[in-house]
ZAMARGU-4260 file (C-alpha; in steps of 0.2 Angstrom, whole numbers, plus 5000, padded with zeros to 4 digits):
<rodrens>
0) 5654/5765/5461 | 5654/5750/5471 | 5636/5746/5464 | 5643/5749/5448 | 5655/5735/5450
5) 5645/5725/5456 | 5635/5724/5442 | 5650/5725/5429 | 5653/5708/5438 | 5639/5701/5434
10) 5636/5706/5417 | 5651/5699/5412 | 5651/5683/5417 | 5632/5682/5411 | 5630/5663/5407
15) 5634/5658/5426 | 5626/5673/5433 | 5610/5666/5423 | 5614/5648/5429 | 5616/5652/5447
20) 5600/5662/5450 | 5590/5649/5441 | 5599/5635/5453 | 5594/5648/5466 | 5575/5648/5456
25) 5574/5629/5457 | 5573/5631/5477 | 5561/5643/5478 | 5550/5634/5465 | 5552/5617/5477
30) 5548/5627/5492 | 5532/5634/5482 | 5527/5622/5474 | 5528/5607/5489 | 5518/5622/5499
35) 5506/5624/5485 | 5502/5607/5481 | 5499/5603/5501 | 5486/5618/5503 | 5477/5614/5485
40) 5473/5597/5491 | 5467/5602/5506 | 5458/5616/5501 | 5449/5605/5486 | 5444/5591/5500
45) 5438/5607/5510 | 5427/5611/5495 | 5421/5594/5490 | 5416/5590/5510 | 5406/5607/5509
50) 5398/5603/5491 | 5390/5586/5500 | 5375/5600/5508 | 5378/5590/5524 | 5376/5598/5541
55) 5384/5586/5551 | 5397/5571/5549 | 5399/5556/5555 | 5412/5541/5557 | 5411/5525/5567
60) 5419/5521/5583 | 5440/5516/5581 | 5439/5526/5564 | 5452/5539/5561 | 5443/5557/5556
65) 5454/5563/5542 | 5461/5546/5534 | 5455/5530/5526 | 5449/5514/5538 | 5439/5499/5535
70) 5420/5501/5534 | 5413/5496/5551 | 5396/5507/5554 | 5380/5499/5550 | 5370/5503/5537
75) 5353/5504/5546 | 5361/5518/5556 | 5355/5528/5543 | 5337/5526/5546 | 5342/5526/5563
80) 5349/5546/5560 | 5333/5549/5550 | 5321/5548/5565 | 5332/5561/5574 | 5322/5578/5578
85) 5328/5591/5565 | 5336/5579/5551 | 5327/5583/5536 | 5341/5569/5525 | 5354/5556/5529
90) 5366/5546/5517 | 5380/5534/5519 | 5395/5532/5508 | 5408/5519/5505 | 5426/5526/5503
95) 5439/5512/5497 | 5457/5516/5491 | 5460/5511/5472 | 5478/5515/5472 | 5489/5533/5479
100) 5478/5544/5486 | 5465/5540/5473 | 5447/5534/5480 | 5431/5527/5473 | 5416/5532/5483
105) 5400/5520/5482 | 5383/5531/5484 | 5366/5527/5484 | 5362/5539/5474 | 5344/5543/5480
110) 5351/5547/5498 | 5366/5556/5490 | 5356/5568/5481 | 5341/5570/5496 | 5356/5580/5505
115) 5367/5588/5489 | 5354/5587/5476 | 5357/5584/5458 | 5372/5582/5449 | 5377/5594/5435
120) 5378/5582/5422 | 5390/5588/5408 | 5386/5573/5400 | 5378/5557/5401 | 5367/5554/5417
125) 5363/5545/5432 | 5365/5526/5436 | 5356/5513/5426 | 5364/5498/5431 | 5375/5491/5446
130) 5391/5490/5434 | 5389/5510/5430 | 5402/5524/5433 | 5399/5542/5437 | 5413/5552/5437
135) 5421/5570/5438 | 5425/5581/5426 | 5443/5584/5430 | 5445/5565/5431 | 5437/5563/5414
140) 5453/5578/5408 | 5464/5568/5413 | 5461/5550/5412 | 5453/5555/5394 | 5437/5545/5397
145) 5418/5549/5390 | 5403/5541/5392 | 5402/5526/5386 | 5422/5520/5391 | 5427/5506/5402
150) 5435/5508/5418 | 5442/5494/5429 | 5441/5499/5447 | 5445/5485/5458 | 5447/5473/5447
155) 5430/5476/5442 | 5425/5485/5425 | 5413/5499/5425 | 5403/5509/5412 | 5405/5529/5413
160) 5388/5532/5415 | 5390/5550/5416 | 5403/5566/5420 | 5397/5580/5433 | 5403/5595/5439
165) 5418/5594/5451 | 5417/5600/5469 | 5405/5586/5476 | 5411/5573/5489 | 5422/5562/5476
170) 5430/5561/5458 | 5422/5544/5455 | 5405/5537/5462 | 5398/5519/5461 | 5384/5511/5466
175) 5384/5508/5485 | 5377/5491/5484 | 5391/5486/5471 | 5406/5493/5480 | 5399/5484/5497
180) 5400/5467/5487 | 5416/5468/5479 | 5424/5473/5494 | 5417/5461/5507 | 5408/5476/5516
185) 5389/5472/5513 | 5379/5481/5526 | 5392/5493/5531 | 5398/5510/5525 | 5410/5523/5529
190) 5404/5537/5536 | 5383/5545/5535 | 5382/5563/5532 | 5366/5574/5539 | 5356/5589/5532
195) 5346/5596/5545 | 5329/5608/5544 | 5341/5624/5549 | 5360/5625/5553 | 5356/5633/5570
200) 5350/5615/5574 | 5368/5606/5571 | 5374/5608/5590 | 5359/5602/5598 | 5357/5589/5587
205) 5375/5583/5590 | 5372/5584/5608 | 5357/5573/5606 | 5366/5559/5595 | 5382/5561/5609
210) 5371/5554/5621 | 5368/5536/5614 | 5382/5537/5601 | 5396/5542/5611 | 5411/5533/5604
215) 5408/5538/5587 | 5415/5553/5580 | 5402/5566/5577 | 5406/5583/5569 | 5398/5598/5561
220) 5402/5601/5543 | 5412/5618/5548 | 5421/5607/5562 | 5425/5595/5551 | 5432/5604/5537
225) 5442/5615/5548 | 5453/5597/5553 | 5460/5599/5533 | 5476/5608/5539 | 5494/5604/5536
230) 5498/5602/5555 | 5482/5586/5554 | 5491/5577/5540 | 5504/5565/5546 | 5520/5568/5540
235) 5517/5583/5529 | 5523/5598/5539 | 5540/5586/5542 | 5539/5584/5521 | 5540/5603/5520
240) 5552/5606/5532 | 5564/5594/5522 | 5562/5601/5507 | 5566/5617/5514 | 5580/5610/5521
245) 5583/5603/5503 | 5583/5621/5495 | 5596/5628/5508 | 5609/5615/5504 | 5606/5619/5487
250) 5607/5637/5488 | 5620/5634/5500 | 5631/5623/5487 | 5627/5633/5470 | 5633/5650/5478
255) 5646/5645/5488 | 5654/5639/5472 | 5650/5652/5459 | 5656/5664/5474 | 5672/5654/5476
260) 5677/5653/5457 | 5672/5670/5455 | 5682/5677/5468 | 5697/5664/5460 | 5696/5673/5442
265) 5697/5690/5450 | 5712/5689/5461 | 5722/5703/5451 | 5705/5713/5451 | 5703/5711/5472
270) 5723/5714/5471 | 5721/5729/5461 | 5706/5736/5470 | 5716/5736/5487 | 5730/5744/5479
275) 5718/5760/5476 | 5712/5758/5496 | 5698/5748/5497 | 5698/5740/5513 | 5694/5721/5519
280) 5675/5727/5522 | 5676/5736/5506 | 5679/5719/5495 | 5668/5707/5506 | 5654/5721/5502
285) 5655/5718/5486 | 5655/5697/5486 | 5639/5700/5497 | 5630/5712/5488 | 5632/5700/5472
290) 5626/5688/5483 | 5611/5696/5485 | 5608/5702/5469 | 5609/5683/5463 | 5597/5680/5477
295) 5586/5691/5472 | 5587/5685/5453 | 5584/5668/5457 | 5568/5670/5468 | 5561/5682/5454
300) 5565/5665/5443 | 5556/5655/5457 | 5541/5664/5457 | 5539/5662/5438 | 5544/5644/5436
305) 5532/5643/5453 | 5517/5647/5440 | 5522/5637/5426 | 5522/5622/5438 | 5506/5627/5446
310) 5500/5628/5428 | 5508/5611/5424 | 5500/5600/5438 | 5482/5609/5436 | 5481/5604/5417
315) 5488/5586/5419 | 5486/5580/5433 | 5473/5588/5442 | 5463/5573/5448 | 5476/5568/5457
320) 5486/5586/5464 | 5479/5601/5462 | 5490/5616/5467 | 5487/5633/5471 | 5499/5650/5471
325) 5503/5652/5489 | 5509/5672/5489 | 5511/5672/5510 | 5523/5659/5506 | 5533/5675/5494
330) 5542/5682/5507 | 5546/5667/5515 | 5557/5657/5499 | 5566/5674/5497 | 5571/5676/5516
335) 5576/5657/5515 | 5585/5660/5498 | 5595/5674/5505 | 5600/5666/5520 | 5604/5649/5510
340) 5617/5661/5497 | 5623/5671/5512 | 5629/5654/5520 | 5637/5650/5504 | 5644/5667/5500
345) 5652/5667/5519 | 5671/5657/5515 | 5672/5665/5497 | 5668/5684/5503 | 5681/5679/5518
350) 5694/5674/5507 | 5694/5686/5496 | 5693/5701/5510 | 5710/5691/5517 | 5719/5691/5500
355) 5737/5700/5502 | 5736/5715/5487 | 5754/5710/5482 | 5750/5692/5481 | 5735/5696/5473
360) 5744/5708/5457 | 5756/5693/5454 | 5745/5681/5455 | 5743/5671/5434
</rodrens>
């Protein structure tokens, strides 16, 4: 009976039952969505370091492992790599911020594709000039470039040379020699990747280079890779825990007033219910079990608006965020839903379990 009413309820005032668990759907899509768009970034820089073919990693002394920093290592370490036992291929790159999170990566393009080999060319080709431009195809989607358009990068304008495959290293390549001019960095790159004769060699190998390289960082690709996690990225865990403190406020605020003004409409109906018997717990049952049904509703909502989202950042935008559907993360938005509209539901159900049944059948 009581499930009955609780419904009736519901279904009666349908407009603000639909409001309130899509308020309640709006947190569970920001909690979603923040988690998804942290662990598809990650996991697409996770694929693109793999898609290199390197076996090991390198950065030069002072350099952080995970972020941007100014190039600093040699150039002529590369040949210096190439004369170690075991390294079948070595390449440098040039990584340099153009604006966001957005990078442009300067190549040699030989040495690049020693260790990855070829690009998948979807169209166009290879470098022909210092001026050229290849870039990914999910950059291409999105900035609407073919081969042939102009790109200014740097203050610098480059030719789309061609559009590859995404997955390998970077969404925009240029030629090494040109990035190292325009930026003040000739002779000096980034970071070398190695490709070795076998895998089983990489831990020798980075044992050897250890021994006269100490102060540089020097990682397998698995070890590497396995630093792409939201605990390494400053300030992203505290990002998430924010929003999620966001969405309880919210859930907090939209419930705690629907419950309120609810519980103020049906102050005859609580008056009249504790005239037949029901007790205190009896009418606080009922505020809590709306509650939840309303909790419920709105993480349903979450979960679907969560997918048109996701659907929303991967078609626009995806050379900038990519997002992924995070379903470990399903339980967790509806725990934090219903604990946010149980919070909120506290004073109204409260209040209405404390309403006097005489006062109540008079009240206008």
């Amino acid at each position: 009976m009581i499930n009955r009413l609780v419904l009736e309820n519901l279904k009666h005032r349908k407009l603000r039952t639909i409001l309130s668990a899509l308020s309640i759907g709006f947190q569970v899509t920001m909690i979603l969505t923040v988690v998804g768009i942290s662990r598809g970034m990650l996991e697409d820089s996770v694929s693109r370091a793999r898609g290199v073919g390197a076996d090991i990693w390198i950065k030069p002394p002072g350099a952080s492992a995970i972020s941007l920093s100014n190039a600093s290592m040699p150039e002529k370490m590369i040949d210096y790599f190439r004369k170690q036992d075991h390294v079948t291929a070595a390449a440098g790159t040039l990584v340099v911020a153009i604006g966001g999170i957005s990078t442009v990566t300067g190549i040699d393009l030989e040495q690049f594709i020693s260790l990855s080999g070829p690009f998948k060319y979807l169209s166009g080709g290879p470098f022909t000039g210092p001026d050229d431009l290849i870039i990914d195809e999910w950059y291409a989607n999105q900035s609407k470039k073919k081969v042939g358009d102009t790109v200014s990068i740097l203050n610098h304008d480059y030719r789309v040379c061609g559009i590859v495959e995404a997955g390998k290293l970077a969404r925009l390549f240029v030629p090494l020699r040109t990035l190292q001019d325009l930026t003040g960095s000739t002779g000096k790159i980034s970071q070398a990747y190695l490709k070795l004769d076998r895998p089983e060699n990489t831990t020798s190998v980075i044992d050897s280079l250890k021994v006269n390289l100490a102060d540089y960082t020097i990682l397998s690709i698995e070890e590497f890779v396995s630093m792409f996690n939201v605990n390494n990225i400053p300030g992203l865990q505290a990002f998430i825990y924010v929003i999620i403190g966001l969405s309880i406020v919210i859930g907090f605020l939209v419930v705690g007033l629907t419950m309120y003004t609810s519980v103020l409409e049906r102050t005859r109906e609580i008056g009249i219910l504790k005239a037949l018997g029901a007790s205190p717990p009896d009418v606080l049952t009922i505020i809590v079990r709306e509650t939840l049904l309303l909790a419920f509703a709105g993480w349903l909502a979450g979960i679907a608006l969560t997918f048109a989202a996701n659907a929303l950042i991967n078609g626009l935008i995806r050379a900038n965020l990519q997002s992924v559907i995070v379903t470990g993360w399903w339980p967790i938005a509806l725990l934090i839903a219903v604990v946010a509209s149980l919070l909120g539901a506290i004073y109204p159900g409260l209040r209405a379990a404390r309403q006097d049944a005489i006062e109540a059948l008079a009240y206008e």
